[in-house]
N, CA, C and O atoms as a Tinker XYZ file with bonds, in Angstrom:
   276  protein
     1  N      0.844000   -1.171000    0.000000    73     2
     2  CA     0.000000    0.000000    0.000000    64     1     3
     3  C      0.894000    1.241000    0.000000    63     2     4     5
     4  O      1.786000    1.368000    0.838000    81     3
     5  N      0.638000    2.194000   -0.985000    73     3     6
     6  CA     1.186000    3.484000   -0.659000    64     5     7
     7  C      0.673000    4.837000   -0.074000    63     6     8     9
     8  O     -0.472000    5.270000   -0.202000    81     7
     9  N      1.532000    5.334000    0.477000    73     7    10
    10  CA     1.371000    6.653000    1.632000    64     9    11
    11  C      0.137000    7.669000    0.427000    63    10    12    13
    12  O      0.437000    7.902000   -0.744000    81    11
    13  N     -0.889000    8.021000    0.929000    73    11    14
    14  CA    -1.822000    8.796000    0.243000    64    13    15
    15  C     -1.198000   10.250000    0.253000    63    14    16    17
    16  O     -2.097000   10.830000   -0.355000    81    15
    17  N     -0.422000   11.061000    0.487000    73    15    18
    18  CA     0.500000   11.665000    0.568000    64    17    19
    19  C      1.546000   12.281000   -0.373000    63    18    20    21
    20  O      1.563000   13.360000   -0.966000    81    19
    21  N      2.885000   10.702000   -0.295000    73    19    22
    22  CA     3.971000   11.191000   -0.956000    64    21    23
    23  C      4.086000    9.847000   -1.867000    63    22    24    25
    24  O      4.751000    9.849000   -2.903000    81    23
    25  N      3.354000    8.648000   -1.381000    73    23    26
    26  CA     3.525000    7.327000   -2.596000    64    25    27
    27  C      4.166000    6.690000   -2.234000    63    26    28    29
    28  O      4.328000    5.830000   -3.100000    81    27
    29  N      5.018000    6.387000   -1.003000    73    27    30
    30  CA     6.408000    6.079000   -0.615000    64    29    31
    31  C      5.386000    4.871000    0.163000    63    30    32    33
    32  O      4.240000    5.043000    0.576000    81    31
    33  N      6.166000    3.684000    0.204000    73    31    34
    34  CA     5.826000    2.885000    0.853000    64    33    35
    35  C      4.853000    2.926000    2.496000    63    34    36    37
    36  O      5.310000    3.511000    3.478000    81    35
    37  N      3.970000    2.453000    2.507000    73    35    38
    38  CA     3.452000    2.706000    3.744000    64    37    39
    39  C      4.546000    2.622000    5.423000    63    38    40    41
    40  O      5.691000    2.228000    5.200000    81    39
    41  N      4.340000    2.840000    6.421000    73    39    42
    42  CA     5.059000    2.292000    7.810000    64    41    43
    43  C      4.062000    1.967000    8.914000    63    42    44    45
    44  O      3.365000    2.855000    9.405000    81    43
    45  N      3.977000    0.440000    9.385000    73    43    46
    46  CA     2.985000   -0.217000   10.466000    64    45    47
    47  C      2.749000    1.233000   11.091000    63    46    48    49
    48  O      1.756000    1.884000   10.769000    81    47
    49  N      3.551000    1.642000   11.856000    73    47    50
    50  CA     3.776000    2.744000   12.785000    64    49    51
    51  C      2.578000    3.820000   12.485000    63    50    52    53
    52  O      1.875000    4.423000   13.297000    81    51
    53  N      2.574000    3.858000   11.249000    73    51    54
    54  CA     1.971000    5.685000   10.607000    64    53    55
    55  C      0.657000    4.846000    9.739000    63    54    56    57
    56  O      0.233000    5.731000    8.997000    81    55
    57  N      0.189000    4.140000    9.593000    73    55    58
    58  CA    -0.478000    3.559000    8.574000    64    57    59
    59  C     -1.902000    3.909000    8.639000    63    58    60    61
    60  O     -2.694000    3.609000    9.532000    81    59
    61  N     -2.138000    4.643000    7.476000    73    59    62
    62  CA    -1.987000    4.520000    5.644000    64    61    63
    63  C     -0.806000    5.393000    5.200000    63    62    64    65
    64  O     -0.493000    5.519000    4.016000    81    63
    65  N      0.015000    6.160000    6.514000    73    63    66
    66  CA     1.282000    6.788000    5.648000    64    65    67
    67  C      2.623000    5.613000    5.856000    63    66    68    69
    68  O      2.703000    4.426000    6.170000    81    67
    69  N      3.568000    6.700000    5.486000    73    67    70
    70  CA     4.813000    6.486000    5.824000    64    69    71
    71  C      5.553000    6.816000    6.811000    63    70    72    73
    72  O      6.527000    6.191000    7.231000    81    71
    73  N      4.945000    8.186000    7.361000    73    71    74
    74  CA     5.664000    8.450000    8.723000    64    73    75
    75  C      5.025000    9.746000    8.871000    63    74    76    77
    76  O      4.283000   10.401000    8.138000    81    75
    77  N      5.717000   10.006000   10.485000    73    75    78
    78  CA     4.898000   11.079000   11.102000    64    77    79
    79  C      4.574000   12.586000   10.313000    63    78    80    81
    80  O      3.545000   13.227000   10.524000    81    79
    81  N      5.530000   12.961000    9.480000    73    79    82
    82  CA     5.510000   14.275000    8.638000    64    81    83
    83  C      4.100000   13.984000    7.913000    63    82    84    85
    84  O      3.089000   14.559000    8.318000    81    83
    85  N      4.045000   12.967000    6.702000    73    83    86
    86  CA     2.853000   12.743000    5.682000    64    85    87
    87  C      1.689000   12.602000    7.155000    63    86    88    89
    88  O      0.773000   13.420000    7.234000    81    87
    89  N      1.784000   11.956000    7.800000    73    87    90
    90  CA     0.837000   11.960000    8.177000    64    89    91
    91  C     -0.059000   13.292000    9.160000    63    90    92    93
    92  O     -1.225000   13.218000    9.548000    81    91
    93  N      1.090000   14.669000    9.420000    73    91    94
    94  CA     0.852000   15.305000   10.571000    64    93    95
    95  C      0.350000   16.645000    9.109000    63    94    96    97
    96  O     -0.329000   17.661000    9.260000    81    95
    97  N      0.911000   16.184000    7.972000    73    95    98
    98  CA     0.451000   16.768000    6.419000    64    97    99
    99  C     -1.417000   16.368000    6.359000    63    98   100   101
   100  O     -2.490000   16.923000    6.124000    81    99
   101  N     -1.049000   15.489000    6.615000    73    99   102
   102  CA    -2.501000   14.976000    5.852000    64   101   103
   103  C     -3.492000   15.594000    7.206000    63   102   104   105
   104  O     -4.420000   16.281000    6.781000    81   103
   105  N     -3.460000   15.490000    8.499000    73   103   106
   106  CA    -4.096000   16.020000    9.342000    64   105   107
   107  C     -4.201000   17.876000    9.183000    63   106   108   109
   108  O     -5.203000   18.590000    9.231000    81   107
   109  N     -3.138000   18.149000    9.036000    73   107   110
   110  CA    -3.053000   19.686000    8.569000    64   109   111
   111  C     -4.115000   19.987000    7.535000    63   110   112   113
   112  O     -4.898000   20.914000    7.741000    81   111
   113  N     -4.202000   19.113000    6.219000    73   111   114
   114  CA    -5.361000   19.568000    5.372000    64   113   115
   115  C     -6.798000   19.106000    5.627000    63   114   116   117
   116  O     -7.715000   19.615000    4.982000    81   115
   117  N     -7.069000   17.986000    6.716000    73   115   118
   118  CA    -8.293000   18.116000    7.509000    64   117   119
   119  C     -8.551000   19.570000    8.352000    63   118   120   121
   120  O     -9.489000   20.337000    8.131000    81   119
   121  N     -7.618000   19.737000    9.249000    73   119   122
   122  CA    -8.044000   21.036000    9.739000    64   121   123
   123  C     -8.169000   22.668000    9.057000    63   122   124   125
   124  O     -8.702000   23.707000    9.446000    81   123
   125  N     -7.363000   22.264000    7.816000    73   123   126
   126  CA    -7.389000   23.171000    6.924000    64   125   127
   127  C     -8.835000   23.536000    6.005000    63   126   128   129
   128  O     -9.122000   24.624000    5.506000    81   127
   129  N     -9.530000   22.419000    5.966000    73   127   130
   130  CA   -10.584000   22.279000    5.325000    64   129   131
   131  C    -10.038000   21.979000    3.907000    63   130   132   133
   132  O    -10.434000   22.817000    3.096000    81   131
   133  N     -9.519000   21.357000    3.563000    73   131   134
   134  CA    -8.887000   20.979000    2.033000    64   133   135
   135  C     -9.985000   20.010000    1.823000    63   134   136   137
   136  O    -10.737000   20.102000    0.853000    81   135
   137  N    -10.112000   18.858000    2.934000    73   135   138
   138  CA   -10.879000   17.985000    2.712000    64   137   139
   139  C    -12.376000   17.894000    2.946000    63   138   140   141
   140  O    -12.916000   16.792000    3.045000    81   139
   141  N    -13.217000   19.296000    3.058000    73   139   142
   142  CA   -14.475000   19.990000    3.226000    64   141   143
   143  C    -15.163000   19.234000    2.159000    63   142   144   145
   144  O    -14.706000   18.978000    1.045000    81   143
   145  N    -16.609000   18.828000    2.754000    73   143   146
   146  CA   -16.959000   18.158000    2.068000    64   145   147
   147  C    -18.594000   19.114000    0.953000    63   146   148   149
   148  O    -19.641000   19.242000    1.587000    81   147
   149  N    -18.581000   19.421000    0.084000    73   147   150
   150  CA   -19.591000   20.770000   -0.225000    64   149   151
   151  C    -20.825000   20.059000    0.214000    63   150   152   153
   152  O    -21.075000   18.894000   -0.095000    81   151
   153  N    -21.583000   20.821000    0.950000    73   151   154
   154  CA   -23.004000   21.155000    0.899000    64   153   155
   155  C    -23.972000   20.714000    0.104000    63   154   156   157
   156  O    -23.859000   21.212000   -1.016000    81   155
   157  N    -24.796000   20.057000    0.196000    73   155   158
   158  CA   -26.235000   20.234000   -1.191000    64   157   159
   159  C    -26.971000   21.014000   -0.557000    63   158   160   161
   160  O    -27.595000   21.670000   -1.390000    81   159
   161  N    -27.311000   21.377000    0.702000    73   159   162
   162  CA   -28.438000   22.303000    1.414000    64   161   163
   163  C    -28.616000   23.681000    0.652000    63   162   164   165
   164  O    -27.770000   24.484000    1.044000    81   163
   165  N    -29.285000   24.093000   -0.120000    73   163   166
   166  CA   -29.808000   24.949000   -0.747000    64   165   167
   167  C    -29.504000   26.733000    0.561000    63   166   168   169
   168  O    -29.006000   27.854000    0.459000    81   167
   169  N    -30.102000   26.012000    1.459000    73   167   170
   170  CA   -29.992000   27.271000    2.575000    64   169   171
   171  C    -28.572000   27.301000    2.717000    63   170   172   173
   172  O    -28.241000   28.485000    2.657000    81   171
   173  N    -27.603000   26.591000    2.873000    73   171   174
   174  CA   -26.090000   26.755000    2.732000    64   173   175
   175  C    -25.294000   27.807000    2.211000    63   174   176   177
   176  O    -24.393000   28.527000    2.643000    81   175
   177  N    -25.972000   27.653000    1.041000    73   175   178
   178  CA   -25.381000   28.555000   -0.388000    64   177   179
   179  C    -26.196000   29.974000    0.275000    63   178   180   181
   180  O    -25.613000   30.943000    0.761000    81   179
   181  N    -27.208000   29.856000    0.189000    73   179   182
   182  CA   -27.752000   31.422000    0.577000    64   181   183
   183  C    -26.956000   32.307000    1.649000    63   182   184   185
   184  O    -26.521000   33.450000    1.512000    81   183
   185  N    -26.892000   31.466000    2.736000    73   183   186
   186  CA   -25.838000   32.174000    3.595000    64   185   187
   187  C    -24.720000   32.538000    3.547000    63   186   188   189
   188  O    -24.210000   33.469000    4.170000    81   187
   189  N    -24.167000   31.716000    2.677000    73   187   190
   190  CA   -22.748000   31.968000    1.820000    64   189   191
   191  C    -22.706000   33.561000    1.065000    63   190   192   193
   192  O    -22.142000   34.642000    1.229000    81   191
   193  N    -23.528000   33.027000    0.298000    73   191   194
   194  CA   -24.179000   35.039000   -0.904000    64   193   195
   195  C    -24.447000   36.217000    0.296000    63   194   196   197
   196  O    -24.091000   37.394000    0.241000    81   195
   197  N    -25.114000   35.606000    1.287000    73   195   198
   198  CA   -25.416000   36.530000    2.226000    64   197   199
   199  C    -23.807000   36.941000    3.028000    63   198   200   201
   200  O    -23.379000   38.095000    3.027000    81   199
   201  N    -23.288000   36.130000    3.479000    73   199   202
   202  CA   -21.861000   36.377000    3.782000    64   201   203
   203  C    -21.333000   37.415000    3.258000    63   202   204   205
   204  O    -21.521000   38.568000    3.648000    81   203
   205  N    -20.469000   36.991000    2.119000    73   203   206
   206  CA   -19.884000   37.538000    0.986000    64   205   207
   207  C    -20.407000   39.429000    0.819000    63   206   208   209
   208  O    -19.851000   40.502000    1.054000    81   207
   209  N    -21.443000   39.097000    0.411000    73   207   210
   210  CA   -22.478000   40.240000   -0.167000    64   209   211
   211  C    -21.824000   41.298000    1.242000    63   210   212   213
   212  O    -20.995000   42.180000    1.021000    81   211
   213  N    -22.402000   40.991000    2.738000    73   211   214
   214  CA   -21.714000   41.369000    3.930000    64   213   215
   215  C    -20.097000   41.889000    3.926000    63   214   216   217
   216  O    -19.615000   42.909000    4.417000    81   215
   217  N    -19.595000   41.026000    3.341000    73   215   218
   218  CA   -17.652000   41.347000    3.494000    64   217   219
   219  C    -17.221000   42.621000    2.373000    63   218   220   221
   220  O    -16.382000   43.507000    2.532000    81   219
   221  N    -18.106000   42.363000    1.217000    73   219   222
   222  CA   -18.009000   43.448000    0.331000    64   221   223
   223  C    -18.428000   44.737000    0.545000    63   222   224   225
   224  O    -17.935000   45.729000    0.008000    81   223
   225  N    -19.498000   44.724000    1.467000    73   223   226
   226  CA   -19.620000   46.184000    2.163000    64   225   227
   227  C    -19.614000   46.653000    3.495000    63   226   228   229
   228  O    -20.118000   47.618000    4.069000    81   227
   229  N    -18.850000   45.632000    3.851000    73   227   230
   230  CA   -17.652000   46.242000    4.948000    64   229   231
   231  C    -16.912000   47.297000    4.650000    63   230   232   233
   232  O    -16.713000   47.367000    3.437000    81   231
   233  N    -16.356000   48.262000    5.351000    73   231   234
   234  CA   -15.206000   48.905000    5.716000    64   233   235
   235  C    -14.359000   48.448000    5.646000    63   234   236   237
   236  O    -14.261000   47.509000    6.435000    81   235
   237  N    -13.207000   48.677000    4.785000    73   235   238
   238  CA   -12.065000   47.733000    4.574000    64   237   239
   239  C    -10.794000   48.340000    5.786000    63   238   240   241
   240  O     -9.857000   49.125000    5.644000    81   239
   241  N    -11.286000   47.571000    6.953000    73   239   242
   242  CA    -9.970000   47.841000    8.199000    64   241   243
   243  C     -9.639000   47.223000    8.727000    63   242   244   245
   244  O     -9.845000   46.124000    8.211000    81   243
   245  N     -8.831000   47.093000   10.186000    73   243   246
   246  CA    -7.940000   46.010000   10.331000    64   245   247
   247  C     -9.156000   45.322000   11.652000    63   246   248   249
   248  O     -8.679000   44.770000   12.644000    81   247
   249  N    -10.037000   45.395000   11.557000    73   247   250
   250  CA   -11.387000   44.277000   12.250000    64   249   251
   251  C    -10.962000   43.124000   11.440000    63   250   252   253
   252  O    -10.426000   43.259000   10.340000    81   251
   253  N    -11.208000   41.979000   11.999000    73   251   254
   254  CA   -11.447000   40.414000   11.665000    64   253   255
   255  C    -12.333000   40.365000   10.487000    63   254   256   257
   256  O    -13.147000   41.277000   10.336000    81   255
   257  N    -12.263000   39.397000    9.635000    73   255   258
   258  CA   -12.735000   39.196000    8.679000    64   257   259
   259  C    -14.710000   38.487000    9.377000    63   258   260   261
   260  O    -14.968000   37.735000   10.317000    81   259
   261  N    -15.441000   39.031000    8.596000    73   259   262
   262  CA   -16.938000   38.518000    9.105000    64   261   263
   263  C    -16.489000   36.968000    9.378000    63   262   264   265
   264  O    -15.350000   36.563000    9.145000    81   263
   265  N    -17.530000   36.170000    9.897000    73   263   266
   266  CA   -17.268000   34.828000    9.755000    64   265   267
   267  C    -18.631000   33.977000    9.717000    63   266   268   269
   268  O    -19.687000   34.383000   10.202000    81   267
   269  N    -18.490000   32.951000    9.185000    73   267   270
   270  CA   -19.564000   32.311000    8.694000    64   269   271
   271  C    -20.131000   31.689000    9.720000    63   270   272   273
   272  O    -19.451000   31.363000   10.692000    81   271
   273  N    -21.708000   31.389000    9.634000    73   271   274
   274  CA   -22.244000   31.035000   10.970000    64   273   275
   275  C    -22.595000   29.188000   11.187000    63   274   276
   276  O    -23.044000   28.766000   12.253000    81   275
């Protein structure tokens, strides 16, 4: 089996990787949301437009970016 990662042989230790890096990688793009899974909820998307629509007529200053609910 190879590391989903880098391809490199798997390690018992780390498995489905090869070792602690690919694997502390692959957790990084879970928390990253790389691996976000999209929505079908129709109301989803609306809040999204509604978001957005919000950030664009903001005041562009050093406040936090809006955030999604």
């Amino acid at each position: 089996m190879a590391c989903p990662i880098c391809e490199k042989d798997t390690n018992p230790d780390y498995r489905p990787f090869c070792s602690k890096r690919c694997a502390d990688l692959d957790l990084a793009k879970w928390l990253g949301g790389a691996y976000a899974v999209p929505s079908q909820n129709p109301d989803d998307y609306d809040e999204l437009l509604d978001a957005m629509e919000r950030a664009a007529a903001a005041p562009d200053d050093d406040e936090d970016p809006p955030r999604l609910s």
